[in-house]
N, C-alpha and C positions, 0 to 999 in steps of 0.2 A: 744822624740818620733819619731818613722822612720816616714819620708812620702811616702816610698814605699817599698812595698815589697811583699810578693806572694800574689797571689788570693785571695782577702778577702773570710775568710767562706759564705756560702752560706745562707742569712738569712729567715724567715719564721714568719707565722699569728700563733699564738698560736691555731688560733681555725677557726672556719667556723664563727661563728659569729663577729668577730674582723677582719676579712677580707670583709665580708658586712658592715660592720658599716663605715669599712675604704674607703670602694670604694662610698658608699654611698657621704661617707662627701668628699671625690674629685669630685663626678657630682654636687650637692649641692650647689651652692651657687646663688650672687644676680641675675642672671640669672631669677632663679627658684622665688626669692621673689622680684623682681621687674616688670621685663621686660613680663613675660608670663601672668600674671593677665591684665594687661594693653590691650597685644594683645589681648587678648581673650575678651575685653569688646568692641573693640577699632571695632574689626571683625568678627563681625558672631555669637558672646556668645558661645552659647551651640553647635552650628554647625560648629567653629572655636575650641572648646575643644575636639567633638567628633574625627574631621578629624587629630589634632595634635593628640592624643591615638593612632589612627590607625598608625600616621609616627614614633612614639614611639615602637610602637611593629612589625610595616614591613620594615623600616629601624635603627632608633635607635637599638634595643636591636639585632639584627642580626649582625653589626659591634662591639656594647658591647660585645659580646658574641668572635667575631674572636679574636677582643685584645686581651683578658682575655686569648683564649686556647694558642693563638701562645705564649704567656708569660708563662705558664705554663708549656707546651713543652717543651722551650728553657730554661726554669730556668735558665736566664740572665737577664741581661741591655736589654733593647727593642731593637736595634740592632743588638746584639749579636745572640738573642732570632730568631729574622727573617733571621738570615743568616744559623743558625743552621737546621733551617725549610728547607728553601728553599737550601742548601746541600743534606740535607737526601731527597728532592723531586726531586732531582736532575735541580734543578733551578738555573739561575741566581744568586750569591749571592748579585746582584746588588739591589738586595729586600731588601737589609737592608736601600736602600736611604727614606723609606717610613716610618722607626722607625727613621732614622736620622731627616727628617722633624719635626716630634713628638717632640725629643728633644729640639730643636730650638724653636718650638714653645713653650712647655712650659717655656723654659726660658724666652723667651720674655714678655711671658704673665705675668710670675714674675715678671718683671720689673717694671709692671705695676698696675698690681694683687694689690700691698702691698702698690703701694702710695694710693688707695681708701679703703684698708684694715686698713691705717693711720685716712683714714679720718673717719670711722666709729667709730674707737677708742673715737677718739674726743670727736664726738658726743654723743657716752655713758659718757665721761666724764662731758662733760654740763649738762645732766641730772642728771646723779648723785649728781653734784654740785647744780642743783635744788632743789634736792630734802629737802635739809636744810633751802632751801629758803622757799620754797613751802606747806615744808613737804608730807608726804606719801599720807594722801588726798586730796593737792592742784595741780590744772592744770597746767601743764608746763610753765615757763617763763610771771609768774603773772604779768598781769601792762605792761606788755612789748608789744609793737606796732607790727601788723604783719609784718611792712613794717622791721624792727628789726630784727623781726625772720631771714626771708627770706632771709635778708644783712648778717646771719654768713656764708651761704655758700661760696659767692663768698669774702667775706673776709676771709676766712680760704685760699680757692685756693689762694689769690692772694699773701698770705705771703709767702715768700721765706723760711724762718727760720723754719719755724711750721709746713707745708706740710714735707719735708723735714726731718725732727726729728720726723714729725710721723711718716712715711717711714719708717728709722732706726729703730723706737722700734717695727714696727708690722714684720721685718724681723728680727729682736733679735729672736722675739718671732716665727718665722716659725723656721729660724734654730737653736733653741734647742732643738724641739721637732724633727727636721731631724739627727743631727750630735748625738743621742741619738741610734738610730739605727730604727727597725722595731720591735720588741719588746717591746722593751725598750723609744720610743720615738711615732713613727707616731702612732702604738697600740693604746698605751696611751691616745693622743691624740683623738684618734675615737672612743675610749669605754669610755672615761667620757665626751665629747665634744658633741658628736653626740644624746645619749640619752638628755643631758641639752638641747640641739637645739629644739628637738622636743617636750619637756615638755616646754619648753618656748612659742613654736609656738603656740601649742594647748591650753595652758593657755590664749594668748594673743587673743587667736581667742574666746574664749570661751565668756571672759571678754567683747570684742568688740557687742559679738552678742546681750549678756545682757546688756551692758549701749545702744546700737547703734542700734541694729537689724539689720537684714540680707536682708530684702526684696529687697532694692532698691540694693544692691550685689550682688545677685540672678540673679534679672533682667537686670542686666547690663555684667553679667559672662554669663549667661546659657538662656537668650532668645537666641530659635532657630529661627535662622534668616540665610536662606542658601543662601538668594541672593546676601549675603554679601562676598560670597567665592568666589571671583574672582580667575583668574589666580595670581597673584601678593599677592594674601593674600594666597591660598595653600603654594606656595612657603617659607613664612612666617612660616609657620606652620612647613613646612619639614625641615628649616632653623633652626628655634627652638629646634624643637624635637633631631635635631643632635647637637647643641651645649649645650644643657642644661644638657646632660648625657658626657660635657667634653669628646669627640671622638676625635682623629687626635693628643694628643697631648703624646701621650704612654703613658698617666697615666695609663689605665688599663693593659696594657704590662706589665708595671714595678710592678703593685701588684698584676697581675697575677703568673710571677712570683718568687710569694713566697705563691703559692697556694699548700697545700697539697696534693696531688693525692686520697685523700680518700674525694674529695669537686664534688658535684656535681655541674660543669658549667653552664650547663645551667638552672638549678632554681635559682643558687646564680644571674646569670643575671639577672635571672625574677624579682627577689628581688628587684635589685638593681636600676632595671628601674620602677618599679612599685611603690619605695619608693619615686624616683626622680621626677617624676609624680604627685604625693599625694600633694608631699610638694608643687608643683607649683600650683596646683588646690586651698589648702589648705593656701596659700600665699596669694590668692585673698580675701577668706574669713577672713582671719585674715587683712587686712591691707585698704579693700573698706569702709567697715563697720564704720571704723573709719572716714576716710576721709570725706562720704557720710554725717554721723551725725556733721561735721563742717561745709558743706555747698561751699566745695570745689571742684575742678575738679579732675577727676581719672585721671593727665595728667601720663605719663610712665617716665622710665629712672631713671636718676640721683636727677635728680628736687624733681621727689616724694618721695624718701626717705630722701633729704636734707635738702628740700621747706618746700614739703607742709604737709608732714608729721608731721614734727615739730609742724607746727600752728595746724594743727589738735589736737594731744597732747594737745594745751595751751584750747580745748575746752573740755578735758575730766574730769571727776574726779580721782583721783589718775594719771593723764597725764604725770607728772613727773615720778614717778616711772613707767609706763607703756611705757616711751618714752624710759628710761632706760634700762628696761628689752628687749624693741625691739631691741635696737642697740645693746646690749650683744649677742642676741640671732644672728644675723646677722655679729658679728664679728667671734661667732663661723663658721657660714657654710664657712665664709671670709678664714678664718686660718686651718682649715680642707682641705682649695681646693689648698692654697698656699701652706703649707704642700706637696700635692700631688707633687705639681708643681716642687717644689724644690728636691723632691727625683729622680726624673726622670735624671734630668741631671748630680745629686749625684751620683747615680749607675750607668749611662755610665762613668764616670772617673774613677771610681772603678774599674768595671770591662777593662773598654781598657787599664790605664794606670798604674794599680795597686796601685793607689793610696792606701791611708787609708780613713775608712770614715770621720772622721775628716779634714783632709787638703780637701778630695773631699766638703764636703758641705762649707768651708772656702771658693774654687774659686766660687764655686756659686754665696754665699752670696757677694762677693764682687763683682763678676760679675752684678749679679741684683742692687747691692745696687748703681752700676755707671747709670745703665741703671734707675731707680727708680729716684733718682739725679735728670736725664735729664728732668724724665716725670713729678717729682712733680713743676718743675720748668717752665713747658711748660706751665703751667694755670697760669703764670707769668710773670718774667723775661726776662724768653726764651720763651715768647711770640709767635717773630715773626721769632725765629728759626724752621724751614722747614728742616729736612735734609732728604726729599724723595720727595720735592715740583716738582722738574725737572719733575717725572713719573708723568701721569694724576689721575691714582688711589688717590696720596696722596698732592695732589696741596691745598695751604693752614693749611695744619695739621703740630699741633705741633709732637712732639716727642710721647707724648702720646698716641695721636689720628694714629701716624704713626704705631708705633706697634701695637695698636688691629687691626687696618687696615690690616695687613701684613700677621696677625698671622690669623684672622675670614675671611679673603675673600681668602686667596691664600694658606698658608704653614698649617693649619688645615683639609680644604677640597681635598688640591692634598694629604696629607697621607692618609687621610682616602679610598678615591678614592684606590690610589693602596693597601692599604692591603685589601678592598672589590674584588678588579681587583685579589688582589695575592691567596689569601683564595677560591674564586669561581674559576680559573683557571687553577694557577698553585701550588696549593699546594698537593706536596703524599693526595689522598682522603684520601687510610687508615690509616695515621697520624692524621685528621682532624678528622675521626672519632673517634680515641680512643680515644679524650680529649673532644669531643663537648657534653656530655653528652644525646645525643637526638637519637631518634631511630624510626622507622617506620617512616610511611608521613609525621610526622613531621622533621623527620631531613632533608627528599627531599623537602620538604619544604623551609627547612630554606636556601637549598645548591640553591633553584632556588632563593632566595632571595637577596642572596652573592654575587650569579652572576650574575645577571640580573639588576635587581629594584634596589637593592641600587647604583650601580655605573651610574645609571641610572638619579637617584636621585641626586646622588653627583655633579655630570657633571654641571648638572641645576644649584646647590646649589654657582657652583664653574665660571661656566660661570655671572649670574647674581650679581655673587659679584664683579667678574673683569668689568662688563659694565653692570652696575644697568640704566644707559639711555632706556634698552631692555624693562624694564618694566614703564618705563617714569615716572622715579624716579630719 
C-alpha cells in the first residue's frame, strides 16, 4: 500500500445530523460530567449556571461558530483552511500559526485524553465483573469495605503494567474508528455512540431521581446565591463555558470541514452548544442524586467519578449494574472526544504531506501512544519525572499534569484568542458572511462579539492561567 501519493479525496458527513452528532461527541465529555456539576454547586447554584449559559452563548458559541465557518470555507486541515482564508482576505498567511496551535494541542491532549479513557474502561470492567457477583439487583462491591473501594483508584494509577495496557487498548479503539475514514469510521462512531450516551445518561438520571430524589441536588445546583459570584468564580464560569465546547484545539475546523454547503452554520452551532450544555446541566442531576442518597461529599474532579462514586453505587439497588452502565456511558463521550482529537492531526498529514489516511493516523497513534506511555506512568514510576519543572507554570507536575497544563492555560487559549482576534479583524467580511449563516442584528451582533468580548474574554482566560497567583489561587 503507497504511503504517499496525491491529495487524498476530499471527505464529507453524510448528512446534517451526523455532523451534529459528531461535533456534539467532540465537545462532550468528562468535562461536561464531572467538573461543571461540581462548580456549579461548589459556586453560586443557580446564579453560577445562569452566568456560565450567558458565556456559553456570548463567547462559547461565537468562537464555535468562527471554527466551524473558517473549516468550511477552506475545506482543508485547519491550517490549510486559515491560510486559504486569510489569502482570499488578503492577510497574513501567518494565521495559520492559530490552527497550528489547535493541532498540537489536540495531540497533546491525546496523549493524555486515553490514558483516563483507559481508566474508565476499567472501571466499567469491575462492575460488569460485579455484576456476577452481585447480580443485576445487588449493590456494587457487596461486603467490600469503603476504605477498599477507594484503594482501587490509586491502585490502578500506581501499576505500571495496567494503566499502561489500558492506554493501548482505548487508543486501538480511537484509531479504528479514525484510520476508517469520516464516513465510514468517526460517522459511525457519533450516530451509534452519541444517541447510546444520551439514552444512558437520561436512564441513569431517571433511575437516580426515583431510588434517590432530587431535592438536596436541586438545592445544591440551582440555589440562587449571587453573592457567591465573585470575580475569581466568573472567571471560572467563562473558563468552563470555553473549554467544555473543546474550543482552541481545531476540532471544529476539521469537521467543519467536511460540512456540506447546504448546512446551516449557525443553528448547527446552536445545536451543538445548547446539546453540550444540557448534558452538563443534565450530569449534575444524574450523578448528585446518587452521591447525596449515600451520605457522601459532592467533592469534583477525578476523586468523584473514581472514589466516591463507586461507594455510592455499593449503597444503591441494582448499583452494580448502574455503576456499569455509568462508566459505559462515560467511556463513550471519552472515545467520541478522543476520536475528535486524533482526526485533527490525522488530516493536517494528509493534507501537508500527502500522506494516506492509514499511515497518517498510524504517526499519530504512535505518536500519542509515546506521549500516553509517559503520562500513564507519571502517577507512578515516573513519579518524580518533571520535564517542564525548570518553567514556574509546571514546577512539580508529572508529564501528565504537564500536558493538560500546556495545553488548558497556554496553547488552547492563544489559538482561540487569534482566530477570535483573526475572524473579527482581519477576515474578507464578505467571505465571513457567506458561510456564518446569520443575518440582520443578529449577525452585527455576533461580528461585535468576535471582536470585542470574546478576545476580551480570552485574554483574561489566558493571563489567569499563566499567573493563577492574580486571583490568590
Amino acid at each position: 500500500m503507497a504511503l504517499v501519493g496525491s491529495a487524498p479525496a476530499h471527505e464529507g458527513w453524510s448528512s446534517r445530523t451526523a455532523f451534529v452528532l459528531a461535533a456534539i461527541g467532540s465537545a462532550v465529555g468528562l468535562g461536561n460530567l464531572v467538573r461543571f456539576p461540581a462548580e456549579a454547586g461548589a459556586n453560586g447554584g443557580g446564579a453560577f449556571v445562569l452566568f456560565y449559559v450567558g458565556c456559553v452563548v456570548l463567547i462559547g458559541l461565537p468562537i464555535l461558530l468562527s471554527e466551524t465557518l473558517i473549516g468550511r470555507h477552506g475545506q482543508s486541515a485547519a491550517p490549510e483552511s486559515y491560510r486559504k482564508l486569510a489569502q482570499e482576505s488578503g492577510a497574513s498567511t501567518a494565521w495559520e500559526a492559530a490552527a497550528g496551535l489547535g493541532v498540537l494541542s489536540a495531540f497533546l491532549i491525546l496523549g493524555f485524553y486515553c490514558v483516563i479513557g483507559g481508566w474508565v474502561l476499567h472501571y466499567a470492567w469491575l462492575f460488569l465483573s460485579d455484576i456476577f457477583v452481585s447480580g443485576l439487583g445487588g449493590g456494587a462491591f457487596a461486603g467490600v469495605p469503603f476504605a477498599e473501594v477507594e484503594g482501587i483508584f490509586p491502585a490502578m494509577i500506581g501499576s505500571g503494567w495496567l494503566t499502561v495496557s489500558l492506554d493501548i487498548v482505548f487508543l486501538i479503539l480511537t484509531f479504528f474508528f479514525v484510520v476508517r475514514g469520516v464516513s465510514g469510521g468517526i460517522e459511525v462512531a457519533a450516530v451509534w455512540l452519541m444517541p447510546a450516551f444520551f439514552v444512558l445518561l437520561l436512564g441513569i438520571t431517571i433511575y437516580g431521581a426515583v431510588d434517590s430524589g432530587l431535592k438536596d441536588t436541586l438545592d445544591y445546583m440551582l440555589t440562587f446565591e449571587p453573592e457567591k459570584l465573585t470575580g475569581p468564580v466568573m472567571l471560572a464560569a467563562v473558563g468552563q463555558a470555553f473549554f467544555s465546547l473543546s474550543l482552541g484545539v481545531a476540532g471544529m475546523v476539521t469537521y467543519g470541514a467536511y460540512v456540506g454547503r447546504n448546512v446551516n452554520l449557525a443553528k448547527t452551532s446552536s445545536i451543538i452548544a445548547a446539546a453540550d450544555t444540557s448534558v452538563a446541566l443534565v450530569a449534575g442531576l444524574c450523578i448528585f442524586p446518587i452521591v447525596f442518597a449515600a451520605g457522601l461529599a459532592p467533592n469534583g474532579g477525578l476523586g468523584l467519578m473514581f472514589q466516591t462514586l463507586p461507594h455510592a453505587f455499593q449503597e444503591m439497588t441494582a448499583g452494580a449494574l448502574i455503576g456499569f452502565a455509568f462508566f459505559v456511558m462515560v467511556g463513550f463521550a471519552a472515545l467520541t472526544s478522543s476520536v475528535a482529537m486524533m482526526e485533527v492531526p490525522t488530516a493536517w498529514l494528509m493534507e501537508k504531506f500527502k500522506f494516506t489516511r492509514a499511515f497518517s493516523t498510524a504517526i499519530v497513534f504512535i505518536g500519542a501512544g509515546i506521549l500516553g506511555v509517559l503520562s500513564a506512568l507519571s502517577t507512578g514510576v515516573l513519579g518524580d519525572f518533571h520535564p517542564l519543572g525548570f518553567v514556574w507554570l509546571f514546577e512539580g507536575m508529572g508529564m501528565m499534569d504537564t500536558l493538560d497544563t500546556f495545553t488548558s492555560r497556554l496553547t488552547m487559549p492563544v489559538g482561540a484568542l487569534l482566530t477570535a482576534v483573526f475572524v473579527g479583524w482581519f477576515a474578507d467580511r464578505r467571505l465571513i458572511d457567506s458561510e456564518n449563516g446569520l443575518s440582520g442584528g443578529l449577525h452585527l451582533f455576533w461580528r461585535f462579539l468576535v471582536a470585542w468580548l470574546c478576545p476580551l474574554a480570552l485574554t483574561a482566560i489566558l493571563i489567569v492561567g499563566l499567573f493563577p497567583e492574580l486571583l490568590g489561587s
